[in-house]
N, C-alpha and C positions, 0 to 999 in steps of 0.2 A: 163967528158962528152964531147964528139968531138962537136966541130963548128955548124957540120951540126943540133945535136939534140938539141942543143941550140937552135936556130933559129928555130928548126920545135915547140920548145915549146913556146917560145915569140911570134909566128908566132897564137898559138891555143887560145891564151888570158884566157888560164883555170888557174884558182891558185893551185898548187899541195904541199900537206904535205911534209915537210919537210923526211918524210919515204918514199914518195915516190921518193923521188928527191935522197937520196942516193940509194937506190934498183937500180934506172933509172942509174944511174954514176955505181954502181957494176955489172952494167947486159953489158955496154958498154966495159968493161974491158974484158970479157968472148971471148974466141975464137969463130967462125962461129960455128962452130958444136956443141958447148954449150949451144950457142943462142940457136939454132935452138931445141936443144933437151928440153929447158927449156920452148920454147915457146908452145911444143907440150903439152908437159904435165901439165903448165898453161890452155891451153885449154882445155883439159880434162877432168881436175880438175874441171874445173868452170861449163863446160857441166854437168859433173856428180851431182857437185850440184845444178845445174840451174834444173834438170827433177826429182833429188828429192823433193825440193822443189815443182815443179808443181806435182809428183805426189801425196805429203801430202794433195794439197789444194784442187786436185782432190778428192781425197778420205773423206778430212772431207765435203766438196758440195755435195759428194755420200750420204755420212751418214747421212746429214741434209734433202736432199732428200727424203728418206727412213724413215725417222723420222716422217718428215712432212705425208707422205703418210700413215704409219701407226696411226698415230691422226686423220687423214680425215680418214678413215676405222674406226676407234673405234668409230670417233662423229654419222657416218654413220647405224655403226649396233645397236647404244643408240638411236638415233633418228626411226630406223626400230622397233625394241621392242615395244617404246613407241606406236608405232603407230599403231600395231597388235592389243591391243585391247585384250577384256575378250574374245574374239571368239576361238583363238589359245591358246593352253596351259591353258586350263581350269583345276582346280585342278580334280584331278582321271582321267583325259583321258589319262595319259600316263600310272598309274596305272593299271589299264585295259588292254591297250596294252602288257601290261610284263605278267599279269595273263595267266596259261597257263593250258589247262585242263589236268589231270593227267596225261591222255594214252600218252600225248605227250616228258612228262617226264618220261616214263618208269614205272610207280607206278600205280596200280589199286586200287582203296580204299578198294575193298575185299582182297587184299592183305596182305599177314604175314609181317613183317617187319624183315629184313635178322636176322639169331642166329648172336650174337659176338664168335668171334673166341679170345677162350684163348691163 
C-alpha cells in the first residue's frame, strides 16, 4: 500500500477487515487502466444490486398494498350484505326473474315435441 493510502486511511479513523486491507494493497498494485476498469464495474455491480434490491422491496410494499386493499373490499362487500336486509334477495325473486314464458323460448305448449332422428 503506497504512503499516500496509508495516511488517507489513518487519516478516516474507520477499522477495516483484514479482506479488505489486502483487496485495498492488491487493487494499488493494478496499473491505471486496471483501476479504472475495475472501479467501473465495482460500480456497476453494486448499482445493479442496489435497484434490485429496491426493486424487491418495491414490489413486496406493492403486494402488501394490494393485499391490504383487497381485505378492506371483502370486510366492505360482508358488511354491505349484511346490511341489505330481507328487502333484497328475497328467496323466489330471482326465481321469477329467470322464469320465462314459452313463446319466448321458442316452444308453444300446443306444440308436438320434435321426432328423434335415428
Amino acid at each position: 500500500m503506497s504512503e499516500q493510502a496509508q495516511e488517507q486511511e489513518k487519516g478516516k479513523g474507520k477499522k477495516r477487515s483484514k479482506k479488505y486491507k489486502r483487496v485495498r494493497e492488491k487493487f494499488e498494485e493494478l496499473p491505471l487502466e486496471e483501476k479504472a476498469t475495475f472501479l467501473v464495474e465495482a460500480v456497476f455491480t453494486t448499482l445493479t444490486k442496489g435497484i434490485e434490491h429496491a426493486g424487491k422491496a418495491f414490489s413486496e410494499e406493492l403486494n402488501s398494498l394490494f393485499e391490504q386493499a383487497r381485505e378492506q373490499a371483502e370486510r366492505h362487500a360482508e358488511s354491505a350484505e349484511d346490511d341489505s336486509g330481507p328487502g333484497e334477495g328475497a328467496p323466489g325473486e330471482a326465481d321469477a326473474a329467470n322464469d320465462e314464458p314459452p313463446e319466448a323460448s321458442g316452444e308453444h305448449a300446443d306444440d308436438e315435441p320434435a321426432e328423434e332422428k335415428n
